[in-house]
C-alpha positions as CSV (number, residue, x, y, z in Angstrom):
1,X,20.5,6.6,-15.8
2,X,16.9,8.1,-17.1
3,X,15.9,5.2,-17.6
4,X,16.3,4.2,-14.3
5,X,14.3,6.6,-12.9
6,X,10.3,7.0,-13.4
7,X,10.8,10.8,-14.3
8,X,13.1,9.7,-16.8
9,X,11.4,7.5,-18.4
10,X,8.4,9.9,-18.5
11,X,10.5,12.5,-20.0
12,X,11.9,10.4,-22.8
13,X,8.1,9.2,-23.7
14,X,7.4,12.6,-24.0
15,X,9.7,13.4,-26.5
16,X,8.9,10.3,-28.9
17,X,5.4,11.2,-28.6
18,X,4.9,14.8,-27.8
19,X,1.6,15.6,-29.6
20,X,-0.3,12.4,-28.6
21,X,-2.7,12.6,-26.2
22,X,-2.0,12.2,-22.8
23,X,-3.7,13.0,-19.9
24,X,-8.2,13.6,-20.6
25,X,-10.5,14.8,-17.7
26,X,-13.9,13.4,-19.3
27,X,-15.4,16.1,-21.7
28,X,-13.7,19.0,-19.8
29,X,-10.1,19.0,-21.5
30,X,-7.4,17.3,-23.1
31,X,-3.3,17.2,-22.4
32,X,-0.4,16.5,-25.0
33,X,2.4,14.6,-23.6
34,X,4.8,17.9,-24.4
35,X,1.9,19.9,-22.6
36,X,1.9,17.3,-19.6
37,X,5.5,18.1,-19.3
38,X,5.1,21.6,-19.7
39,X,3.1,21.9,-16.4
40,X,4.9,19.3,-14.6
41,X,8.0,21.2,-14.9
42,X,6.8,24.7,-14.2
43,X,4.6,23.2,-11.1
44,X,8.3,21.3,-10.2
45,X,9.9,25.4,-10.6
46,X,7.1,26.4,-8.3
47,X,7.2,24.3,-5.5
48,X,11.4,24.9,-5.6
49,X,10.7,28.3,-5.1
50,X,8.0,27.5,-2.1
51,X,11.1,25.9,-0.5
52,X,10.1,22.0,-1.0
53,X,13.6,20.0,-1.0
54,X,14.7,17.2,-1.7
55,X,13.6,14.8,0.3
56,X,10.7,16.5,2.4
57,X,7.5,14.5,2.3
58,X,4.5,16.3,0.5
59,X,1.1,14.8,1.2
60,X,-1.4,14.9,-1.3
61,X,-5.2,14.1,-0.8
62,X,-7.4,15.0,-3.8
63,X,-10.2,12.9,-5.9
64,X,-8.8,11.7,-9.6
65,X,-8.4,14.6,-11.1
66,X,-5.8,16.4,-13.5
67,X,-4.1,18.4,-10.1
68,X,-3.2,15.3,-8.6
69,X,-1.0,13.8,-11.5
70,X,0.8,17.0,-12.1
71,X,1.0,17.4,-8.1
72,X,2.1,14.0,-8.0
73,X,4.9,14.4,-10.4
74,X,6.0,17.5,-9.8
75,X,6.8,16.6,-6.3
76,X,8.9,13.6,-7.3
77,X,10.5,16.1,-10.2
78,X,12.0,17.9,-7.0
79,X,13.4,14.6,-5.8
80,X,10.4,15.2,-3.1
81,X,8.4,12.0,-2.0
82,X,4.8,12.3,-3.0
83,X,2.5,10.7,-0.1
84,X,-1.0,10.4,-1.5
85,X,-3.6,10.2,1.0
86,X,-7.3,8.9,0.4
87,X,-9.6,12.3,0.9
88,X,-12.1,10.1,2.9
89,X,-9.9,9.5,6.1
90,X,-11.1,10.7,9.4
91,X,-9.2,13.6,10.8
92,X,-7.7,11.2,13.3
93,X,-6.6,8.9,10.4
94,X,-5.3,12.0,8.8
95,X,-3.2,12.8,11.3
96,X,-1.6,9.5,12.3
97,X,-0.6,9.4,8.0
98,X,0.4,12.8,7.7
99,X,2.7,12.1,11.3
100,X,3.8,8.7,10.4
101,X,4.9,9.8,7.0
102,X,6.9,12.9,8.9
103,X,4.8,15.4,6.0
104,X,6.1,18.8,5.4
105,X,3.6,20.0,3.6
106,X,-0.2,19.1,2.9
107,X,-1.5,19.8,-0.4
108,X,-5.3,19.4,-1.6
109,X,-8.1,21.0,-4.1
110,X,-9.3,24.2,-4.0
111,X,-12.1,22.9,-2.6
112,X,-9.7,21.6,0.6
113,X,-10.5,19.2,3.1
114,X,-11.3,20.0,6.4
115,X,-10.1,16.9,8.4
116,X,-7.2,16.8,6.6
117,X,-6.6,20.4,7.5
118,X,-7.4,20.0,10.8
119,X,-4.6,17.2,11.2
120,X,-2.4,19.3,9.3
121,X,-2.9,22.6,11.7
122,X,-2.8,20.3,14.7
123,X,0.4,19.4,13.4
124,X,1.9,22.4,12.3
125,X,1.9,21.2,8.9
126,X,1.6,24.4,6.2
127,X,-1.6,23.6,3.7
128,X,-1.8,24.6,-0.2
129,X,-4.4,24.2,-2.5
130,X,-3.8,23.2,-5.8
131,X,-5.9,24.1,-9.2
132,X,-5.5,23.9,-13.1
133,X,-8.4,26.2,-14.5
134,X,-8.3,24.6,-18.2
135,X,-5.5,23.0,-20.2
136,X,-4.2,26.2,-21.2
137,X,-3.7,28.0,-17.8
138,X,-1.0,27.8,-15.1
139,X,-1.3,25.6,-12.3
140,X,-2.4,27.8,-9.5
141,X,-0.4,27.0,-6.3
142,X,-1.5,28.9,-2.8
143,X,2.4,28.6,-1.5
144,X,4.4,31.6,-0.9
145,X,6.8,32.0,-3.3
146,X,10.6,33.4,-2.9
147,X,10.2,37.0,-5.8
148,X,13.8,35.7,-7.1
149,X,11.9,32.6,-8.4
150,X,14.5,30.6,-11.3
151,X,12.2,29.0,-14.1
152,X,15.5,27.1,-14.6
153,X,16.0,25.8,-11.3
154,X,14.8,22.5,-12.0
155,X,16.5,21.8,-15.3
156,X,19.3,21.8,-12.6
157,X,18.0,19.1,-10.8
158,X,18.9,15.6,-11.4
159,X,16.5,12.8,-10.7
160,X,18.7,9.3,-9.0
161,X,17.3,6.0,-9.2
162,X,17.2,5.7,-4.8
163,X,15.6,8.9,-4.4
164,X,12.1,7.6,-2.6
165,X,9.3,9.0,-4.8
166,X,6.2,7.7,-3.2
167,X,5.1,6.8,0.4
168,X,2.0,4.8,1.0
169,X,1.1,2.4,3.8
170,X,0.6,-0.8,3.8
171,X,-3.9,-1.6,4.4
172,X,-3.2,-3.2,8.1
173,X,-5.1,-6.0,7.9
174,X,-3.6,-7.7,10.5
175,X,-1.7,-4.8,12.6
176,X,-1.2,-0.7,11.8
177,X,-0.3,0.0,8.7
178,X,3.2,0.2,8.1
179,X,5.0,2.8,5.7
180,X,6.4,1.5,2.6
181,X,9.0,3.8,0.7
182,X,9.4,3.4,-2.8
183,X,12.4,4.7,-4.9
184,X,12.4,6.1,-8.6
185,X,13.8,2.9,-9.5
186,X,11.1,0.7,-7.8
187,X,8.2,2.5,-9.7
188,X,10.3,2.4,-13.1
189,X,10.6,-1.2,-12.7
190,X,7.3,-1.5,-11.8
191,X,5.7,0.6,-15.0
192,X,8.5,-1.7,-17.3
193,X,7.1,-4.8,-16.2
194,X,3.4,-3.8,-16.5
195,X,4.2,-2.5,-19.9
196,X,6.2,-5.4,-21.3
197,X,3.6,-7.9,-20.1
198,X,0.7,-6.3,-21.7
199,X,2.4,-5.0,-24.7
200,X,1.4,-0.9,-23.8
201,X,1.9,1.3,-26.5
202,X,1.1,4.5,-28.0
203,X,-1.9,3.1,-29.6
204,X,-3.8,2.2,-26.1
205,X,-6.0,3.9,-24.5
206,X,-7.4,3.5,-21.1
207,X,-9.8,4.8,-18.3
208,X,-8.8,5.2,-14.7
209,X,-11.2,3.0,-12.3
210,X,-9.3,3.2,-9.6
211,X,-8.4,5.8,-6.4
212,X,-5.0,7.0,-7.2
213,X,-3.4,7.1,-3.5
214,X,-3.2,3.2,-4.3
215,X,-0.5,1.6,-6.2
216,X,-3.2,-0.7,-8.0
217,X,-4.8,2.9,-10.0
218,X,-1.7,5.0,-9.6
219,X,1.0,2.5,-11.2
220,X,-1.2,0.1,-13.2
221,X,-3.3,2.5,-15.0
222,X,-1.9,5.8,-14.8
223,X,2.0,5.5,-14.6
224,X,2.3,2.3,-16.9
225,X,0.0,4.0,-19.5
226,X,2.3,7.3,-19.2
227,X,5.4,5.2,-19.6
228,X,4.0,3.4,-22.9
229,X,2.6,6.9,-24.7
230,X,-0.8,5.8,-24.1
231,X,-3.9,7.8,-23.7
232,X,-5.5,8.0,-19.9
233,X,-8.7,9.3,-19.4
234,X,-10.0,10.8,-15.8
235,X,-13.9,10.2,-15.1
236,X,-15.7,14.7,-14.7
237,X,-16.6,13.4,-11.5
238,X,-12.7,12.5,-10.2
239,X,-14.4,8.5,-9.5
240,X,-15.3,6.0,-11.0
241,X,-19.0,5.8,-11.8
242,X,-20.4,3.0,-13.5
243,X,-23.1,5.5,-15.3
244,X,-20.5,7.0,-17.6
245,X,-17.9,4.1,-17.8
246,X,-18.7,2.9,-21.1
247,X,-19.3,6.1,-22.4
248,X,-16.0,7.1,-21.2
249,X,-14.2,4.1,-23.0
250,X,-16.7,4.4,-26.2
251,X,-15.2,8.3,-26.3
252,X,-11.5,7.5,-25.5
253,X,-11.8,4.4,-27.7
254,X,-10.2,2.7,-24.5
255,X,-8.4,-0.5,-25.8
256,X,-8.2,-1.8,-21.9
257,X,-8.8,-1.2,-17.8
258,X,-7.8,-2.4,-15.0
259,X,-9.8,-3.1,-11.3
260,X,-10.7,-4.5,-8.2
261,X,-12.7,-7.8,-8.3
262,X,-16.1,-5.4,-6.4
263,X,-15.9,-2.9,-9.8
264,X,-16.1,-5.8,-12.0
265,X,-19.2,-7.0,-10.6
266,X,-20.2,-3.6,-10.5
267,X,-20.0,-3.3,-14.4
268,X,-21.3,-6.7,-14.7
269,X,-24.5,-6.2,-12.9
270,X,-24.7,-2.9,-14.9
271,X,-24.5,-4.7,-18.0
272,X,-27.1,-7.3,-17.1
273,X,-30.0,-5.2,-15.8
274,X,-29.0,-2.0,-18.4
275,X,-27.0,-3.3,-21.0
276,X,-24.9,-0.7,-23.1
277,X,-26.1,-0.4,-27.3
278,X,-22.3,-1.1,-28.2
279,X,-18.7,-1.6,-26.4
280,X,-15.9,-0.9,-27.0
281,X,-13.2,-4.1,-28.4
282,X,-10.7,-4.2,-25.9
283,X,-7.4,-5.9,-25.9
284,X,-7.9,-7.1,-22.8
285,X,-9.6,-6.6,-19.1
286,X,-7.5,-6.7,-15.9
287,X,-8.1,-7.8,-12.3
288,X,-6.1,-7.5,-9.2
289,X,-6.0,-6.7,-5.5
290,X,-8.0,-9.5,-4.5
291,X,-9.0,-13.1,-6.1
292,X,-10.9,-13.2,-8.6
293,X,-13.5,-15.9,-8.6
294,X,-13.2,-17.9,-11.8
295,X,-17.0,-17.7,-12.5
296,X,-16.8,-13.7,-12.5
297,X,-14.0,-14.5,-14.6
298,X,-16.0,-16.1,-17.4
299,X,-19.0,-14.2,-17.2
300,X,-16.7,-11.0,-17.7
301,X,-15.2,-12.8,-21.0
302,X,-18.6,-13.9,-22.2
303,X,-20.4,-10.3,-21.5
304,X,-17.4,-8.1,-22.9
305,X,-15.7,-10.5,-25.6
306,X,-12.3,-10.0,-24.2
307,X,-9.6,-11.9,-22.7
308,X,-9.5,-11.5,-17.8
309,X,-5.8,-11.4,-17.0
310,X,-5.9,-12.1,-13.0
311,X,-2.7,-10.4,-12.0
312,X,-0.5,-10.4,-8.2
313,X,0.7,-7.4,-6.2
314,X,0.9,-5.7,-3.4
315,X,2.2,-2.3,-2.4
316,X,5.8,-3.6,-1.0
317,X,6.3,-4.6,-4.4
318,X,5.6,-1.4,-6.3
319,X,2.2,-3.5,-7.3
320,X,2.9,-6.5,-10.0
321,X,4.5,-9.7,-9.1
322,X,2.5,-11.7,-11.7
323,X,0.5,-11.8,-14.0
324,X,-1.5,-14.2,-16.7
325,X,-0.3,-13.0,-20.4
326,X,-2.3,-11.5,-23.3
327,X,-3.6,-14.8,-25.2
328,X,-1.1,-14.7,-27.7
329,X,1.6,-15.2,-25.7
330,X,0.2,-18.4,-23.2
331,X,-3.3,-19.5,-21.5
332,X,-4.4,-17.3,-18.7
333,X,-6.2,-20.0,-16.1
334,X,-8.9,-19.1,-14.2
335,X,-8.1,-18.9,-10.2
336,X,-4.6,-18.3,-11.0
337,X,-2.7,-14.7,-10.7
338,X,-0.2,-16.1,-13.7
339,X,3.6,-16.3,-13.9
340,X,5.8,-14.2,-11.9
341,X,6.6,-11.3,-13.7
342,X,9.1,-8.4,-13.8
343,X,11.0,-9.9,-10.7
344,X,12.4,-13.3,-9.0
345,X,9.6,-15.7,-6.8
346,X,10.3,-18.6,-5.0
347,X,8.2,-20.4,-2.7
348,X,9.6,-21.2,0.6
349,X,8.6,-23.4,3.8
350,X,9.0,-22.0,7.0
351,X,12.8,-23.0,7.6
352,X,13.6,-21.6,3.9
353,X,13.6,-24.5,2.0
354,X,12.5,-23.8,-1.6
355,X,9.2,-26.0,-2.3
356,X,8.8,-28.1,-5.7
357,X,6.0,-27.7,-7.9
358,X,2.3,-28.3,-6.3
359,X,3.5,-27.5,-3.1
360,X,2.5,-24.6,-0.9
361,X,5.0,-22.0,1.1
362,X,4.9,-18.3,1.4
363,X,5.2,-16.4,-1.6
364,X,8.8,-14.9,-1.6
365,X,10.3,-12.5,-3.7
366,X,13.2,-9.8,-4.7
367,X,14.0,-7.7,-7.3
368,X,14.3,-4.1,-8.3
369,X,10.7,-3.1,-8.0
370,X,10.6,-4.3,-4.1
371,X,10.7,-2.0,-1.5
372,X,14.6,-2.0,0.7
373,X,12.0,-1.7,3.8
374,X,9.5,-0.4,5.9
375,X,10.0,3.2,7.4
376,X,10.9,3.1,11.6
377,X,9.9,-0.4,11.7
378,X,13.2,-3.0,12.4
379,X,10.5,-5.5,13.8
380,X,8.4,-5.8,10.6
381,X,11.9,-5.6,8.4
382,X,13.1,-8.5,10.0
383,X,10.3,-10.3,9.4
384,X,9.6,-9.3,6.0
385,X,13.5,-10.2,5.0
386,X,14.7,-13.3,5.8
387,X,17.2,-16.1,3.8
388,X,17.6,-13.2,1.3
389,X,14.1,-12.7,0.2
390,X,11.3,-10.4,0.9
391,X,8.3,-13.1,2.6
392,X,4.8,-11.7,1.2
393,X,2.7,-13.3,3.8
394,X,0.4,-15.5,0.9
395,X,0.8,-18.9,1.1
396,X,0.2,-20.2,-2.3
397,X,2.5,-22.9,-4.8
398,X,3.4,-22.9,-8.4
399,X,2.3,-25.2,-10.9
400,X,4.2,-27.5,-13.4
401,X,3.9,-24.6,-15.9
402,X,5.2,-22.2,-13.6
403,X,1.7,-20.4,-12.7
404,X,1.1,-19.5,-9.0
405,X,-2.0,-20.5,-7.6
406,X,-2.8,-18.1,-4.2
407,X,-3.8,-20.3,-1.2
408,X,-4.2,-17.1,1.3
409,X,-2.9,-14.8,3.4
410,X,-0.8,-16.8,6.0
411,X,-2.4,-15.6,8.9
412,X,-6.3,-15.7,7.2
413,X,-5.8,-19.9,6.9
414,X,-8.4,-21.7,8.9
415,X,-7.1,-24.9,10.7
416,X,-10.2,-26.9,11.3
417,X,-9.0,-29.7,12.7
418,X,-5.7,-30.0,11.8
419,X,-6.7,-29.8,7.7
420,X,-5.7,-26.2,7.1
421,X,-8.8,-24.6,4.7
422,X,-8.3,-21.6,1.9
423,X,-10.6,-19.0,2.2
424,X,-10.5,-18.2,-1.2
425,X,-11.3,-21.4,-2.1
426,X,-14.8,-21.2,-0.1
427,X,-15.2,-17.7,-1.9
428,X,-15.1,-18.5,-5.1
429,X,-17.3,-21.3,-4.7
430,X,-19.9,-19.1,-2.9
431,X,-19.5,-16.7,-5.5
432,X,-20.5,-19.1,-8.5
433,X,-23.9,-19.2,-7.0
434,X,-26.0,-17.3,-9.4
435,X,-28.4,-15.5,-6.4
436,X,-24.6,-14.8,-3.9
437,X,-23.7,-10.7,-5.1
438,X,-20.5,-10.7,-2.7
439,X,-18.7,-13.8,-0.2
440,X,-16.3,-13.9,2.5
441,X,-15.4,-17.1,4.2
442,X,-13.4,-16.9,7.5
443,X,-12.5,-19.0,10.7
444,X,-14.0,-18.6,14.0
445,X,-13.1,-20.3,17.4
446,X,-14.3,-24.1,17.7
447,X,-13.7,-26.1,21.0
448,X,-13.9,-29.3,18.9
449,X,-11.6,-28.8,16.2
450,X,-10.4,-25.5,17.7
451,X,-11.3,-23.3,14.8
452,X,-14.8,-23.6,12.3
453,X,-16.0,-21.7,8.7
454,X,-18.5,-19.3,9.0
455,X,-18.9,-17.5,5.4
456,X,-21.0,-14.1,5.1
457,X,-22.5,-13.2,2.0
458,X,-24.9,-10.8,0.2
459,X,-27.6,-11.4,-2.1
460,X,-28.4,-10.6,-5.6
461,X,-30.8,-7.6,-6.2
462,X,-34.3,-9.7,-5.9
463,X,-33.0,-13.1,-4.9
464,X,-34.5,-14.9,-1.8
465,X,-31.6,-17.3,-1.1
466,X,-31.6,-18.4,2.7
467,X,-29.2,-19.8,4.6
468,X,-30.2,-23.4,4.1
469,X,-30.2,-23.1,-0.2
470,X,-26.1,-21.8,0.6
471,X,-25.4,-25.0,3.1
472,X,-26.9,-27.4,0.4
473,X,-25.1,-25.3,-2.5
474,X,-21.3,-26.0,-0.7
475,X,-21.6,-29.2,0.0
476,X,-22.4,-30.3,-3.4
477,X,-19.2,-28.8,-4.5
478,X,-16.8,-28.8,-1.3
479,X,-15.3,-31.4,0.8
480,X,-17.5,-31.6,3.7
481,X,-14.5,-30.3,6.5
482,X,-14.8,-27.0,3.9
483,X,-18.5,-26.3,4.5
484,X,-19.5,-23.4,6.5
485,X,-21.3,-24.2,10.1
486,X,-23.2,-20.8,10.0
487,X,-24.2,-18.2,7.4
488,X,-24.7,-14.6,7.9
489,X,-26.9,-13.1,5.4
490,X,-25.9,-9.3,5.4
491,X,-26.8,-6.0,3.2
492,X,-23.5,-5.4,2.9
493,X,-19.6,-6.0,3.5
494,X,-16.7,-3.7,4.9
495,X,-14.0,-3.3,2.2
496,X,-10.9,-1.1,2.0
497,X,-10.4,2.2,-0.1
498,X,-9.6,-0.3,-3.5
499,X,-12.8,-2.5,-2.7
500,X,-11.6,-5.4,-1.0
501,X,-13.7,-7.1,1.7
502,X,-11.9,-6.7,4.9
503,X,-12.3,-10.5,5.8
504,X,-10.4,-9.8,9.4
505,X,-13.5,-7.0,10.1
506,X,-16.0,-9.2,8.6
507,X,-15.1,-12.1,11.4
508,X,-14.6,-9.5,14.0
509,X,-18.2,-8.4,13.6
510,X,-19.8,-11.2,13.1
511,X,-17.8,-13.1,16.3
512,X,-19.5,-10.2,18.4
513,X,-23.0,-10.9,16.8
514,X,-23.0,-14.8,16.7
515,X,-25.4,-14.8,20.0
516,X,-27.7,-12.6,18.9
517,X,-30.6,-13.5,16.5
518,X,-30.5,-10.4,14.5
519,X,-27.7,-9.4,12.5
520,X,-27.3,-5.7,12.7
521,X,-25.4,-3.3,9.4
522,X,-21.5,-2.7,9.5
523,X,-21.1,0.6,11.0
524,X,-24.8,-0.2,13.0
C-alpha cells in the first residue's frame, strides 16, 4: 500500500538512505533524508493539533524555498490537499484560487503576502506563516495550537492511495482555469515513471529551475528526485537566477535539470556572451512544457556536451506522458516529445477511431497517474472523457517507431484555406534564425481564406533583423501557404508562470494593434 502512495514512497526512501543528502538551500543549509522526515512529521503533528483534517484544502504561496517542501508535505502527511499558489497573483486572482479551490487555510512566509492575505481575509480564510530558522530548529508555525498536543497523532494516521494530495489549475488558455485534483496515487505514479525513464538514483544530484506551484518543478525535479534518494538543491534567492546556476550545479555536483524551453535560452545566451570556466558533466538536460525547437536543441547539446530529452505533460496527467530516453536506451529525435511513458496513448479521430502511424488525432490517454476529473466542472469532464480515454486537446501522430510528434493544441491550428497549419512548426523554423531570441506563430481572421499567419518575434541582443530579412527567411524553408502575411517585431512576449508564451494573448494583442503603425509593449 506505501507504495502506492507518494508519502509512502518518500518514507521508504528515507529509510534506505537516511544520511544522504536531501533537501540544500544554496550555501545556507543542508537536510538528510532522516532529518527531511524528522520535520515533515513534527510540522504533520503540528498542523493536527491546529485542527487541519483530512481533507481540508491548505493553500500554500511561498518562493522555492525549504518551508514550502516541508509545508507541502506535511499537509498531504495529514491526508490534507496541498494547493500551491504562485506568490505573484493579483489579490483578485488570489481570491478566485483560494475560492475555487474551497481553501481552509492560507499559509505563506514569514515575510507574508499582502494580496494573498487580503483574498484570504475577504474570505474569511485563517492565515499562518511558516519558517525554518536553520536546519537544526523547529519549524515555526503561527497556528494556534490545542495544549493537549499528541507528538504521536500522526504515526496514527494512514496515508490511502485516493486521498487527493495536490490541487492546481489548469493555465486557461482557452477558458478559466479549471481545478485538477490529484490523488497520492497519481503523484506516485507520476514520480515512478519519471524515475524509471531517467534511471534517478541516489547518486543524482539536481537544481530546482522551476516555480514549484507547477507540476513541471514540483514533480519533475523535486518529488522524482526525493523518490530516487537524490540530492535537490534550492537557489538563496527561492528562483532561479541564471548568475548562480552553474555555480549551483558546480557545488551540488548536479548530474541533471530540468526546464521550460525560455530558461534554456536563458542559460544559452548566458553561456554565449559570459561563458562559465568549467561545467559540470551531466547525465542529461531536460525540456518540457512547451516545444522545443530542434535548433535550441542542438545548440544546447553542442554548448553543454550532454544528451536534450524533449519530454510531454500536462497537469491533468500528474506532468509526464512521454518522454525521449537517456541515449543508451534509444535515439531521442529532435522535435519529438518521445515514446509514451508511464501510462497508455492512443491517438484518436474525432468519432474515436484509433489512427495508424503518421496520422494525426488528439492525443488520448489513461492510466494511474491521470487525474479521475476536474473539480465542479461536469461540462469540461465530459469533454475531457470520452470512448474511455482522457482527450488532451494536442493533435499530434506517432511515428513507425512509436515516437509522438506534437502538431498543436487543437484549438491553436490555423486553417488557412482549408490546409490546416502547426504553429509549432512556424516556431521552430523562426527560431533557427540565428538573429530571432523568442517566436510565436498564430492565426488571425482572413476574408479570403478565412484565417491567415501572422508570427511575432523578438530579436537577439544587437541584431537589426526587419521584417522583410524574416519573410525571405520562411519562405526559403516553408511551404509558401505556411509563410506569415505580417510580422510584429516586439521587445517582448507574454508567457505564463513556467515561461511559456501565451500564443492566445499574443494574437489577442496583436489583432487589436494590426491598424495601427506602432506596435505598443504587452501590458502598455
Amino acid at each position: 500500500m506505501e507504495n502506492l502512495t507518494l508519502t509512502g514512497l518518500l518514507k521508504q526512501v528515507a529509510g534506505e538512505f537516511p544520511s544522504r543528502p536531501a533537501l540544500s538551500v544554496s550555501g545556507k543549509f543542508d537536510l538528510t533524508y532522516t532529518r527531511l522526515q524528522q520535520l515533515i512529521e513534527r510540522t504533520a503533528s503540528r498542523l493536527v493539533a491546529s485542527g487541519v483534517n483530512a481533507g481540508d484544502v491548505v493553500a500554500l504561496t511561498f518562493p522555492n524555498t525549504v518551508e514550502f517542501v516541508i509545508m507541502f508535505l506535511a499537509v498531504i502527511r495529514v491526508r490534507a490537499t496541498a494547493a500551491p499558489l504562485n506568490s505573484a497573483y493579483t489579490s483578485d486572482e488570489f481570491e478566485f484560487y483560494l475560492s475555487d479551490s474551497e481553501s481552509k487555510l492560507l499559509i505563506t512566509s514569514q515575510q507574508g503576502n499582502q494580496p494573498a492575505q487580503a483574498a484570504a481575509a475577504k474570505l474569511n480564510i485563517p492565515h499562518a506563516t511558516a519558517t525554518l530558522p536553520h536546519a537544526e530548529a523547529e519549524v515555526t508555525l503561527s497556528l494556534t495550537q490545542s495544549e493537549s498536543e499528541d507528538p504521536n497523532s500522526v504515526s496514527k494516521i494512514i496515508n490511502e492511495p485516493g486521498d487527493v494530495a495536490l490541487f492546481l489549475h489548469t493555465s486557461g488558455t482557452t477558458s478559466r482555469p479549471k481545478g485538477v485534483p490529484l490523488t497520492q496515487l497519481n503523484l506516485a505514479s507520476s514520480v515512478h515513471n519519471i524515475k524509471s525513464v531517467y534511471k534517478l538514483t541516489e547518486s543524482d544530484s539536481t537544481v530546482i529551475v522551476l516555480p514549484l506551484f507547477h507540476v513541471h518543478g514540483l514533480i519533475a525535479g523535486l518529488l522524482s528526485s526525493l523518490g530516487a534518494g537524490a540530492a535537490v538543491t534550492l537557489p538563496a534567492a527561492g528562483r532561479f537566477s541564471a548568475s548562480t546556476f552553474w555555480s549551483d550545479m558546480l557545488k551540488y555536483k548536479a548530474t541533471w535539470y530540468t526546464a521550460v524551453p525560455t530558461i534554456h535560452q536563458i542559460i544559452l545566451d548566458r553561456h554565449f556572451n559570459n561563458p562559465e570556466p568549467v561545467y559540470p558533466k551531466l547525465r542529461f538536460i531536460r525540456s518540457c512544457s512547451a516545444s522545443l525547437a530542434p535548433s535550441i536543441l542542438a545548440r544546447l547539446e553542442e554548448a553543454f556536451s550532454a544528451p536534450v530529452l524533449e519530454a510531454y505533460a500536462m497537469t491533468e496527467a500528474a506532468h509526464q506522458m512521454a518522454s525521449n530516453p537517456l541515449p543508451e536506451y534509444g535515439p531521442h529525435k529532435p522535435g519529438s516529445v518521445g515514446k509514451p511513458m508511464g501510462q497508455e496513448m492512443i491517438i484518436l479521430d474525432e468519432n474515436g477511431v484509433p489512427q495508424e502511424a503518421q496520422n494525426s488525432g488528439e492525443v488520448c490517454i489513461r492510466g494511474p497517474n491521470v487525474t479521475k476529473g476536474y473539480k465542479n466542472n461536469p461540462e469540461a469532464n465530459k469533454a475531457a472523457y470520452q470512448f474511455g480515454w482522457f482527450h488532451t486537446g494536442d493533435l499530434g501522430f506517432l511515428d513507425s517507431d512509436g515516437y509522438l510528434h506534437l502538431v498543436g493544441r487543437i484549438k491553436e491550428l490555423i486553417n488557412r484555406g482549408g490546409e490546416k497549419i502547426s504553429p509549432i512548426e512556424v516556431d521552430a523554423v523562426l527560431l533557427s534564425h540565428p538573429d530571432i531570441a523568442e517566436a510565436v506563430a498564430f492565426g488571425v481572421p482572413d476574408e479570403k481564406y478565412g484565417e491567415e499567419i501572422n508570427c511575432a518575434i523578438v530579436r537577439r541582443e544587437g541584431a537589426n533583423i526587419d521584417e522583410a530579412e524574416v519573410l525571405r527567411f520562411c519562405k526559403k524553408n516553408l511551404a509558401a501557404f505556411k509563410v506569415p502575411k505580417k510580422v510584429f517585431i516586439t521587445d517582448s512576449l507574454p508567457k505564463t508562470a513556467t515561461g511559456k508564451i501565451q500564443r492566445r494573448i499574443v494574437a489577442e494583442h496583436f489583432l487589436a494593434q494590426i491598424s495601427t503603425a506602432k506596435v505598443p509593449k504587452f501590458g502598455a
